[in-house]
C-alpha positions as CSV (number, residue, x, y, z in Angstrom):
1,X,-12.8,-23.3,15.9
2,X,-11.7,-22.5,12.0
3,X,-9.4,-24.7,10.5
4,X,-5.9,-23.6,10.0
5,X,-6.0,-24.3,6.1
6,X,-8.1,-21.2,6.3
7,X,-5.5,-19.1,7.5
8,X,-2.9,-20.5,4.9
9,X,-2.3,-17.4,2.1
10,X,-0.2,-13.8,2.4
11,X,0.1,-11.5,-0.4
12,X,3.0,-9.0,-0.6
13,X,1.4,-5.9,-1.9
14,X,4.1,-4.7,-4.4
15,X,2.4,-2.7,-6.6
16,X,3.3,1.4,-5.2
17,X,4.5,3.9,-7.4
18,X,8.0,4.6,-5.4
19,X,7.8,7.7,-5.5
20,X,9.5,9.1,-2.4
21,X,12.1,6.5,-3.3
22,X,13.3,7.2,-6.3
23,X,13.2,3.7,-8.0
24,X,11.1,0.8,-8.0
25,X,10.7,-0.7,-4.2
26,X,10.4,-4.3,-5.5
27,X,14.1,-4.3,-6.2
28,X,15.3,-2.9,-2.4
29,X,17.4,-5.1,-1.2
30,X,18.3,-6.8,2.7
31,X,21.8,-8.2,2.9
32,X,22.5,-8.4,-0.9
33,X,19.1,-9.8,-1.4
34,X,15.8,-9.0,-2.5
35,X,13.5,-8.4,0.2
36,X,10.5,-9.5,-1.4
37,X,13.0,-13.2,-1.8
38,X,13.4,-12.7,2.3
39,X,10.0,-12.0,2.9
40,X,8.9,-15.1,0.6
41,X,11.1,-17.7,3.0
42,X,9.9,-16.4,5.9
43,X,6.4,-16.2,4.9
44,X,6.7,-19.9,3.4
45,X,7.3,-21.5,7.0
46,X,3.2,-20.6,7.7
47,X,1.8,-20.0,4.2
48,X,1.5,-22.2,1.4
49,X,-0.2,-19.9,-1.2
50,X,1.5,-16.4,-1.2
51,X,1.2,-14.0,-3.6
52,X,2.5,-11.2,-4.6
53,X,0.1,-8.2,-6.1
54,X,2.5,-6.6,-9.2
55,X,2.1,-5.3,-12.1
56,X,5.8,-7.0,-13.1
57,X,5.2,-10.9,-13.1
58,X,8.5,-10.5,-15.0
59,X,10.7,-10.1,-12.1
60,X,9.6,-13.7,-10.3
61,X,10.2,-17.2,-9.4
62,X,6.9,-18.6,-10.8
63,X,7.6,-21.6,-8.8
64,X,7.0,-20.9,-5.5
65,X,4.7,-17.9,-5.7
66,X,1.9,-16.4,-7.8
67,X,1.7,-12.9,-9.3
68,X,-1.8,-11.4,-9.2
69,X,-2.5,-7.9,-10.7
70,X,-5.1,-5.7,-9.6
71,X,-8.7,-6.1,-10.6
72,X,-9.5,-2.4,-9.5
73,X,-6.6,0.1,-11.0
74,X,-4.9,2.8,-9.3
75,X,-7.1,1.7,-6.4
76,X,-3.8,1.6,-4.3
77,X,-3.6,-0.7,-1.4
78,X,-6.8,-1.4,-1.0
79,X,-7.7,-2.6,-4.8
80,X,-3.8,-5.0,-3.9
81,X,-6.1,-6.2,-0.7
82,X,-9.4,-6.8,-3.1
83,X,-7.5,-9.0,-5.9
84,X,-5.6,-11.3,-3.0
85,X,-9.1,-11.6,-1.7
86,X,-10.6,-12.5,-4.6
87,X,-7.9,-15.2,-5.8
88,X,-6.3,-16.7,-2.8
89,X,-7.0,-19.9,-2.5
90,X,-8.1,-19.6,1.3
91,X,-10.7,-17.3,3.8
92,X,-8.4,-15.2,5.0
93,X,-5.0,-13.2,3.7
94,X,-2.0,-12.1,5.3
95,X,-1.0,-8.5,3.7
96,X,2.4,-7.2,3.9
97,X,4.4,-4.7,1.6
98,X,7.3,-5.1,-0.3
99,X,8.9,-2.4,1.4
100,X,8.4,-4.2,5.0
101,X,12.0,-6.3,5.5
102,X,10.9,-7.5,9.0
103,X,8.1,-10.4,9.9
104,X,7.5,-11.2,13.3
105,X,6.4,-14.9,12.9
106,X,5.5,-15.5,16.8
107,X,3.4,-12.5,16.3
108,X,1.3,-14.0,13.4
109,X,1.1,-17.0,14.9
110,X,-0.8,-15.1,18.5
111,X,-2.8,-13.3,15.7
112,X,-3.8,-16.9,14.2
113,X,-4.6,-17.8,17.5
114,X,-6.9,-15.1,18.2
115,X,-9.0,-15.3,14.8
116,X,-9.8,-19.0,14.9
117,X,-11.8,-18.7,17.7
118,X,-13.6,-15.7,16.5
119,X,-16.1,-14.2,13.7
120,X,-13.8,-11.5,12.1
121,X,-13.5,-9.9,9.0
122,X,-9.9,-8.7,9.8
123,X,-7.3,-8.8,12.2
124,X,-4.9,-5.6,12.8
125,X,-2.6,-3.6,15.4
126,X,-3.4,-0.5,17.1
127,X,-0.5,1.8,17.8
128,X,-2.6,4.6,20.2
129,X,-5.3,5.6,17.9
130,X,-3.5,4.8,14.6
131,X,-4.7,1.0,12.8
132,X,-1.6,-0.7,11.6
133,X,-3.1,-1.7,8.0
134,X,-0.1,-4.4,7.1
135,X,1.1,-6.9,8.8
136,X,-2.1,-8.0,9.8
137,X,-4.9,-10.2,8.4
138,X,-8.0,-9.7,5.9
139,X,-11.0,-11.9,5.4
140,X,-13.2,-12.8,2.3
141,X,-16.1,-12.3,4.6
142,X,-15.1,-8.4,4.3
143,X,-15.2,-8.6,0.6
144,X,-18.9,-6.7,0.1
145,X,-17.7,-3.6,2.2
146,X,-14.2,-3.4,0.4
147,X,-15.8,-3.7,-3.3
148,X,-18.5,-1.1,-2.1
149,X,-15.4,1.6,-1.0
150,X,-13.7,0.6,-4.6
151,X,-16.8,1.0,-6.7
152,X,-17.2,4.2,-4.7
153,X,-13.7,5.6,-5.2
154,X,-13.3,5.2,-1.6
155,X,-9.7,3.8,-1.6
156,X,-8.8,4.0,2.4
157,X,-7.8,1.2,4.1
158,X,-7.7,2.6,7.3
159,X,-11.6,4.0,6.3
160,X,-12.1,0.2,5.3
161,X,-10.8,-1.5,8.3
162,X,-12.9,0.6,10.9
163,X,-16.2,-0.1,9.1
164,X,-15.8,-3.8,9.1
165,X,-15.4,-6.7,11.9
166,X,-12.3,-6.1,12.6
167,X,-10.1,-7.6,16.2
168,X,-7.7,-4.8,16.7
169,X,-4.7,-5.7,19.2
170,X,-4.1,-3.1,21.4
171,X,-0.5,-1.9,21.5
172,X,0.2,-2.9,25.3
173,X,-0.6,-6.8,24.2
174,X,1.2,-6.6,20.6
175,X,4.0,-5.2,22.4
176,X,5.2,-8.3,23.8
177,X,5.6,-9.7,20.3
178,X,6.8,-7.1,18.3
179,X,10.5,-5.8,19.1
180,X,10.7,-2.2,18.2
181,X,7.9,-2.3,16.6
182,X,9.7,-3.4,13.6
183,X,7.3,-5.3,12.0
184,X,5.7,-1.6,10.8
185,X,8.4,-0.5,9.6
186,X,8.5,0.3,5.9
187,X,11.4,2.0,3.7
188,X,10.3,5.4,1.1
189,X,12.9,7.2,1.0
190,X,16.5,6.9,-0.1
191,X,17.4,8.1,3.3
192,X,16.0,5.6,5.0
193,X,16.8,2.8,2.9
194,X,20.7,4.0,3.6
195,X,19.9,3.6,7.2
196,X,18.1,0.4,7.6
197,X,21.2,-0.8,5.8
198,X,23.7,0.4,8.2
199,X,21.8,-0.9,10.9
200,X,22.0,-4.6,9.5
């Protein structure tokens, strides 16, 4: 069995473009606060390295995270994946996005469970025949494959996750965990944004 401390780093990917949104998705908010500040507590009560991929260190707490930028540009997601890889100070990475208010921390911990007792190079949902690429777990054991797609211009995550080791959690077993399915959920448009904050 692996040892926990493996498991101990996240990264919130906050390095998008916003387009769809209108303004920069680092400064959405969740109750009158940041949600990258929300995400950070929550995150904090299983992680003690979390990062958080950004081209605007200005905008953090140096304290109590670290801002990485990425080492392969305008590589989207993926090249966010590729620099938490490459500098966390663990194996493995939790990824989540800036724009994702909700973790599911019973969920993380039954995908913890599952990956210490295995040989993975990831760990993600399936949703039918889709691959939930955040919320879910990446290993530097998938680092050749992931700087093979980047050096390639191959800048898919979903393409990435399927040609590695990855555990994918069928839907009827994440199910249990995941209320709504919330944990997936992701704001890019005003519209949406105005919503999510009704609903709180």
């Amino acid at each position: 069995m692996k040892n926990v401390h493996d498991f101990a780093s996240a990264v919130i990917l906050a390095g998008g473009k916003s387009t769809r949104m209108g303004f920069d998705k680092q400064l959405l908010k969740m109750n009158n606060r940041p949600i990258v500040q929300h995400l950070i507590t929550l995150l904090s009560s299983r992680f003690n390295d979390i990062m958080i991929a950004s081209s605007t260190p200005e905008l953090y707490d140096h304290g109590n995270v670290r801002v990485i930028e990425d080492i392969y540009k305008d590589a989207g997601p993926l090249g966010g994946i590729h620099s938490a890889l490459v500098k966390a100070k663990n194996d493995a990475v939790f990824v989540i996005a800036c724009d994702m208010p909700f973790v599911e921390i019973s969920y993380i911990d039954y995908m913890l469970s599952r990956l210490k007792v295995g040989n993975y190079d990831a760990c993600l949902t399936s949703r039918g025949d889709y691959l939930e690429t955040f919320h879910a777990f990446y290993c530097r054991s998938s680092l050749p494959v992931l700087e093979d797609d980047l050096a390639n211009g191959k800048n898919s995550v979903h393409r990435f996750a399927r040609k590695i080791n990855s555990l994918i959690i069928s839907e009827d077993i994440a199910q249990t965990y995941l209320p709504g399915w919330r944990a997936f959920m992701n704001l890019n448009t005003p519209e949406e944004y105005e919503s999510f904050k009704q609903s709180l």
